[in-house]
N, C-alpha and C positions, 0 to 999 in steps of 0.2 A: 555471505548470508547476513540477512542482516541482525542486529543485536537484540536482544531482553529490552534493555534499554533501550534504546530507540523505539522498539513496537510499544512499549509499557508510556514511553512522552506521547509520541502519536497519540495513543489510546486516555490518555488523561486529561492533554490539549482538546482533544475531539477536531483537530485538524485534517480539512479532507489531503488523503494521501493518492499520490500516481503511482501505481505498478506497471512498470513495464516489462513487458513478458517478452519483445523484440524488438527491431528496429521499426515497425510499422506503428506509426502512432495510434490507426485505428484500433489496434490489439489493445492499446490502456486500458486498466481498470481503474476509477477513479471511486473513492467511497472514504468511510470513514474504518479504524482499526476496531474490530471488534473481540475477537479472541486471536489467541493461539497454543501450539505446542512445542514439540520438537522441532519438526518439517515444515507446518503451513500454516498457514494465517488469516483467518476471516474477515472481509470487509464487506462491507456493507455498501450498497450502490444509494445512489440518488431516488432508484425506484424501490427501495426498501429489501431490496432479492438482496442475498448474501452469496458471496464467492468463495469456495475458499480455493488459494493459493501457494503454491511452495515458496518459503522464504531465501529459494534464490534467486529470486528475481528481483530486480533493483526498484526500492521505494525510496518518493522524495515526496516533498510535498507537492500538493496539487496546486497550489500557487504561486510557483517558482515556475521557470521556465523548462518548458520539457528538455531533458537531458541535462541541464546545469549543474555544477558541483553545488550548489548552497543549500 
């Protein structure tokens, strides 16, 4: 799951972030961090629609390479 911390840098950077929700890349949600709580996390798309998300599913940055540790 991912951290406070990490959603809270996301969300201050306003760097667009990848969720990956499986192994199929077409499943990515790609946006920016907008809220969250306990469980899920809302981001925000390209087309302005909001998602929201469970926090276990793996976020990286959208600039990195899909699946890469960095």
């Amino acid at each position: 799951m991912i951290s406070e911390e990490q959603l809270d840098q996301f969300r201050v950077s306003g760097d667009r972030v990848r969720v990956m929700r499986d192994e199929m890349e077409v499943n990515d949600v790609v946006g920016i961090v907008v809220a969250w709580d306990d469980t899920t996390v809302v981001i925000r798309r390209a087309n302005r629609r909001v998602v929201k998300l469970s926090r276990n599913y793996r976020f990286e940055l959208a600039s990195s390479e899909r699946g890469s540790d960095g």
